[in-house]
C-alpha positions as CSV (number, residue, x, y, z in Angstrom):
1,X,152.5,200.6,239.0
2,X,152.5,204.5,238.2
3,X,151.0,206.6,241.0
4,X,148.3,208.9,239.3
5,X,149.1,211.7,242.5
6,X,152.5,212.1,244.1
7,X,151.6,214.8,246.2
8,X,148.5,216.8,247.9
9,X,148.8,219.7,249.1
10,X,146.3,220.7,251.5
11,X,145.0,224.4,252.8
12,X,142.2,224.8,255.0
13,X,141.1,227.8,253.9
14,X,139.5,225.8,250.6
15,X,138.0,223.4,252.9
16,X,134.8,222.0,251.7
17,X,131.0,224.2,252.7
18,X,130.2,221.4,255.3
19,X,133.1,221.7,257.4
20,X,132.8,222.7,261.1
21,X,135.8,224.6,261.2
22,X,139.9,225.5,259.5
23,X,140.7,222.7,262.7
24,X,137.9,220.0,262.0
25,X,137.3,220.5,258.2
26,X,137.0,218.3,254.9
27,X,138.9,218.9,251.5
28,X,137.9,217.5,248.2
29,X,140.4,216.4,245.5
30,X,139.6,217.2,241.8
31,X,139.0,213.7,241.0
32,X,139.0,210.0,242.7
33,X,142.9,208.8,243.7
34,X,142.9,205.2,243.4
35,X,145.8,204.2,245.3
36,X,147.4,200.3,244.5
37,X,149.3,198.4,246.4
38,X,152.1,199.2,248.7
39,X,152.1,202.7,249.2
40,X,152.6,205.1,252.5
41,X,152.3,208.6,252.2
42,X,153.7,211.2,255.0
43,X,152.7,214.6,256.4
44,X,154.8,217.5,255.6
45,X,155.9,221.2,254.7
46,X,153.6,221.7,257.7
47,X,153.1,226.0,258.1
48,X,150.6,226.5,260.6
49,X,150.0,229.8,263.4
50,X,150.3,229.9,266.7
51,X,147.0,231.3,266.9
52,X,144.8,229.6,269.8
53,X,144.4,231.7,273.2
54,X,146.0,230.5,276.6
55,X,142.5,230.1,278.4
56,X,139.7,229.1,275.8
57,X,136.8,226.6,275.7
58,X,139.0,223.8,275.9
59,X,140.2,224.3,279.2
60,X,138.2,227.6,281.0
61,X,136.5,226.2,283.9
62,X,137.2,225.7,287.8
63,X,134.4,222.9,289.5
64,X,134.5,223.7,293.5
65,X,132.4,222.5,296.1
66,X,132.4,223.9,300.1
67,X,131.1,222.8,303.2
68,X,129.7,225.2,305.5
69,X,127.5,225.4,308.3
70,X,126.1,221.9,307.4
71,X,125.3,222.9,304.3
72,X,126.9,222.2,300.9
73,X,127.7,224.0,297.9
74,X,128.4,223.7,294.8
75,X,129.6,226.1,292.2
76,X,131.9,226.8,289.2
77,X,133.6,230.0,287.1
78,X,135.1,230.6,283.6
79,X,137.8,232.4,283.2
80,X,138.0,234.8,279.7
81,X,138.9,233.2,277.4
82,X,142.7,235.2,275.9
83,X,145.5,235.0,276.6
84,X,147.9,235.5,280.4
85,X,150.9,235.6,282.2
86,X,151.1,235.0,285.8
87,X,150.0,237.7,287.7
88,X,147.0,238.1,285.2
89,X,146.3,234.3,285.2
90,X,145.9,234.6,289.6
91,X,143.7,238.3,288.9
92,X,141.5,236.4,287.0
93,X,141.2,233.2,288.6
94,X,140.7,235.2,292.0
95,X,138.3,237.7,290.5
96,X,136.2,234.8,288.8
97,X,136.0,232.8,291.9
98,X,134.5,235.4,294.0
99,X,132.1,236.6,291.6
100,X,131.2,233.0,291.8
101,X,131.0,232.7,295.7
102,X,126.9,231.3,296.2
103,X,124.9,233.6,298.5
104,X,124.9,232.2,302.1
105,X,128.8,230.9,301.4
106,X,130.9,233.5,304.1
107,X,134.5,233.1,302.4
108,X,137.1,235.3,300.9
109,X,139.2,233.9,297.9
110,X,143.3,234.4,298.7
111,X,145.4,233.8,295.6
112,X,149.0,234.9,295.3
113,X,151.4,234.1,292.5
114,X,155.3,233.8,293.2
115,X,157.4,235.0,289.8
116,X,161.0,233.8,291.0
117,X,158.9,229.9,291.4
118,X,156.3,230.2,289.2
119,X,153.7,229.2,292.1
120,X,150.4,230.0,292.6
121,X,149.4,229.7,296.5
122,X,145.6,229.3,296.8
123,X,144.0,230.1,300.1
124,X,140.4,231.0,301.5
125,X,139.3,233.2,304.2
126,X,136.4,232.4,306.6
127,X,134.1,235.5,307.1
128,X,131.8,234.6,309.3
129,X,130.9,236.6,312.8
130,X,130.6,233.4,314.9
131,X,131.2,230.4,313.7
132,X,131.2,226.7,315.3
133,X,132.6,224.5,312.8
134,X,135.9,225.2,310.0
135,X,135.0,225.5,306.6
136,X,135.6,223.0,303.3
137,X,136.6,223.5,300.4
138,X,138.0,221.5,297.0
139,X,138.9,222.2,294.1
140,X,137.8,219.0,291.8
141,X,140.5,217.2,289.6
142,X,139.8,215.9,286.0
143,X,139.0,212.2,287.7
144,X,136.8,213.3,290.2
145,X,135.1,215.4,287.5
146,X,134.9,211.7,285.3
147,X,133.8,210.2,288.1
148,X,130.8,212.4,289.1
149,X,132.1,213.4,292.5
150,X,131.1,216.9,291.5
151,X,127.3,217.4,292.5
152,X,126.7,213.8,290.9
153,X,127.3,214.8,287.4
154,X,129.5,212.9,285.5
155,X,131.5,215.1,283.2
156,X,134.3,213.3,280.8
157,X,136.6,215.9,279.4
158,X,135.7,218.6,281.5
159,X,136.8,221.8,280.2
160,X,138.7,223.0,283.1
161,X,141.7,224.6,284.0
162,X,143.2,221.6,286.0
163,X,146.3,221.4,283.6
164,X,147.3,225.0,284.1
165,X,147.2,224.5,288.2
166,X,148.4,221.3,288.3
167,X,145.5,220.2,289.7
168,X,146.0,215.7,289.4
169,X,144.5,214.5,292.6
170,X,142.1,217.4,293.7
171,X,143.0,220.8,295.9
172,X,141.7,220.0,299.7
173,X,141.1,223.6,301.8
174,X,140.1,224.0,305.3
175,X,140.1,226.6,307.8
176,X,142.2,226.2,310.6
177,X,140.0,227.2,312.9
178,X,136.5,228.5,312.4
179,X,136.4,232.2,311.4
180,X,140.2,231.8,310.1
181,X,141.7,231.6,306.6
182,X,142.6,228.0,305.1
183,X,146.3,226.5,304.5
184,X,147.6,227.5,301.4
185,X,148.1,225.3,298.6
186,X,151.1,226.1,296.3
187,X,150.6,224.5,292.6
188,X,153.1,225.2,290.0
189,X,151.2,227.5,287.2
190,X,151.8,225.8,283.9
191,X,150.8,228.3,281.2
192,X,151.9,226.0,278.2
193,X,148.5,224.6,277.6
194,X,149.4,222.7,274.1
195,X,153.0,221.2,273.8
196,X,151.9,219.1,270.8
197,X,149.4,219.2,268.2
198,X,148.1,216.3,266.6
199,X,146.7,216.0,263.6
200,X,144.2,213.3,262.8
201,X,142.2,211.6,259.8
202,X,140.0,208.7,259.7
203,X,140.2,208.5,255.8
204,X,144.2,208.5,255.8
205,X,144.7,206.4,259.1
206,X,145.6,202.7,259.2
207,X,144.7,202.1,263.0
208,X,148.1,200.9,263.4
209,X,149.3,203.9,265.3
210,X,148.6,203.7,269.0
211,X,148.7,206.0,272.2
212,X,148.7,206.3,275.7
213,X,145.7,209.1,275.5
214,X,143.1,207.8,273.4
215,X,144.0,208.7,270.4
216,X,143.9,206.5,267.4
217,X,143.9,208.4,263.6
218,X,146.6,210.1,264.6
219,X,148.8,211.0,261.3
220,X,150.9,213.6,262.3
221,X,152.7,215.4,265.8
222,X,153.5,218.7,265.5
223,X,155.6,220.2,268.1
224,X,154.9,223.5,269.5
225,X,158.2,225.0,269.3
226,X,157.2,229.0,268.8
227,X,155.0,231.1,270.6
228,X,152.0,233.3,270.4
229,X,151.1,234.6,267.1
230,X,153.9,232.9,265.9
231,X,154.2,230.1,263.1
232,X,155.7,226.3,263.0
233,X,157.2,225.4,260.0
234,X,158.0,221.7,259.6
235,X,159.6,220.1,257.0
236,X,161.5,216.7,255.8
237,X,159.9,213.8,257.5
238,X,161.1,211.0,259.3
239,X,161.7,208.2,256.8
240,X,160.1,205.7,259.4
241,X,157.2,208.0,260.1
242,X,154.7,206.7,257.1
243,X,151.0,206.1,256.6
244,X,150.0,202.8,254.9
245,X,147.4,203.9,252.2
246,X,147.4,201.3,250.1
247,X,144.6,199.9,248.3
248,X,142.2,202.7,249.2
249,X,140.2,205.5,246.8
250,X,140.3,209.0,248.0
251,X,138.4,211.9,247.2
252,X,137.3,213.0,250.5
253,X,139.4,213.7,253.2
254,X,138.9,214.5,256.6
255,X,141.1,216.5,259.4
256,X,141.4,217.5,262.6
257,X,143.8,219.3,264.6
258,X,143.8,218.4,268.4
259,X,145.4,218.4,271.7
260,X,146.6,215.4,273.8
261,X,143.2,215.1,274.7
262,X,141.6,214.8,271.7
263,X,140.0,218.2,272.2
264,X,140.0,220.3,268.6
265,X,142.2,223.7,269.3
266,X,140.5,226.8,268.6
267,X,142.5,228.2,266.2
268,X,140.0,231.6,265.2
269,X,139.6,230.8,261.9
270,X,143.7,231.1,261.2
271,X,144.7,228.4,258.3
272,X,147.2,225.8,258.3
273,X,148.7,224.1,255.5
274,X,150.7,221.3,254.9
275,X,151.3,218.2,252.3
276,X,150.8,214.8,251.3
277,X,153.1,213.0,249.7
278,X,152.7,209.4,248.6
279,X,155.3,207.1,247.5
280,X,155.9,203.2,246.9
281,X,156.7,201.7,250.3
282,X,160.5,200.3,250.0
């Protein structure tokens, strides 16, 4: 049988008025695309910017807790949301966590970043005049976030900047002695938020793509091969890599550009394109 379309091609600039953004948006085809039997369709001639900031609402936020005089406290910062290298990433993370310090909380944020090992080294100081007892301090991991060790709230993909730190299992602090600054913890800064993109549609997915993250409707990985304010360009397919469309009317269709963890990347109103191109399956 004839195929009425060979080949979409998609810009999210015309994206339909209900769509929440040019990274979670809706187009409309001209007229209804009854697809027969036994056709796939790929992704390609994929142009798309390099546009989303290093620190942004995906990933801005540090979730500490301290110990201190029997007391506990609990506290977070956001970091600005642009973009940074490393000595700005450790001005701003130091910076944002002392503006955060709560009021009766006698420490001094230490942060330090090594260029020649790409290291941050996190430390506190304890202020206090006389003291009786060290100080506590962690920094709270994704799990422990999940989990609602942090002042019993359970947060599921938590916005924070555990990825950039390193931060897996949770950063424990204490002061030597009372009155005396912490042990340093040296985390490798990772500044390469997004090494993939995924892009995603309920209307053209089969479910019979899997993942280790939780992500289902994948159609398409991009790989983030350029940098900032730069643009991927993919093109020619794998031959293997098809969607299984078959028997299905489209008019509608959905997308969504994400990360690994299914979080959709800011990408400030910048467009992407790309195309769909169906064929008879061999």
């Amino acid at each position: 049988m004839t195929l009425d379309i060979k080949k979409i091609y998609v810009d999210s600039r015309f994206r339909t008025s209900d769509s929440v953004s040019a990274s979670d948006f809706s187009i409309e085809i001209p007229r209804t695309f009854n697809i027969p039997e036994d056709v796939v369709c790929f992704i390609d001639d994929i142009v798309l910017p390099v546009s989303w900031s290093t620190i942004d609402a995906r990933n801005d936020t540090c979730y500490l807790h301290a110990y201190q005089n029997g007391t506990d406290y609990w506290f977070s910062c956001k970091l600005a949301h642009t973009n940074y290298d490393g000595p700005q990433f450790k001005t701003e993370l130091e910076t944002k966590l002392t503006a955060a310090i709560p009021v009766g909380l006698s420490i001094a944020f230490d942060i330090e970043y090594e260029l020649r090992t790409n290291l941050l080294k996190i430390k506190f100081n304890d202020t206090r005049v006389s003291p009786m007892l060290p100080t506590l301090l962690n920094i709270f991991s994704d799990k422990a976030l999940e989990l609602g060790l942090w002042n019993n709230t359970r947060i599921s993909g938590a916005p924070s900047i555990n990825g950039f730190i390193r931060n897996d299992t949770g950063i424990n602090l204490i002061s030597s002695e009372p009155g005396q600054e912490s042990k340093t913890v040296e985390k490798y800064l990772d500044l390469v938020g997004i090494r993939n993109l995924y892009l995603t549609s309920s209307s053209l997915s089969s479910y019979d793509h899997v993942s280790n993250f939780s992500l289902d409707t994948v159609i398409k990985k991009i790989a983030v091969t350029v940098n900032y304010n730069e643009m991927i360009t993919h093109t020619g397919g794998n031959s293997i890599d098809y969607l299984n469309v078959s028997k299905r009317s489209l008019r509608y269709i959905d997308f969504k550009l994400v990360d690994s963890y299914g979080r959709t990347v800011d990408m400030q109103e910048n467009h992407f394109s790309f195309s769909i191109i169906f064929e008879h399956k061999r």
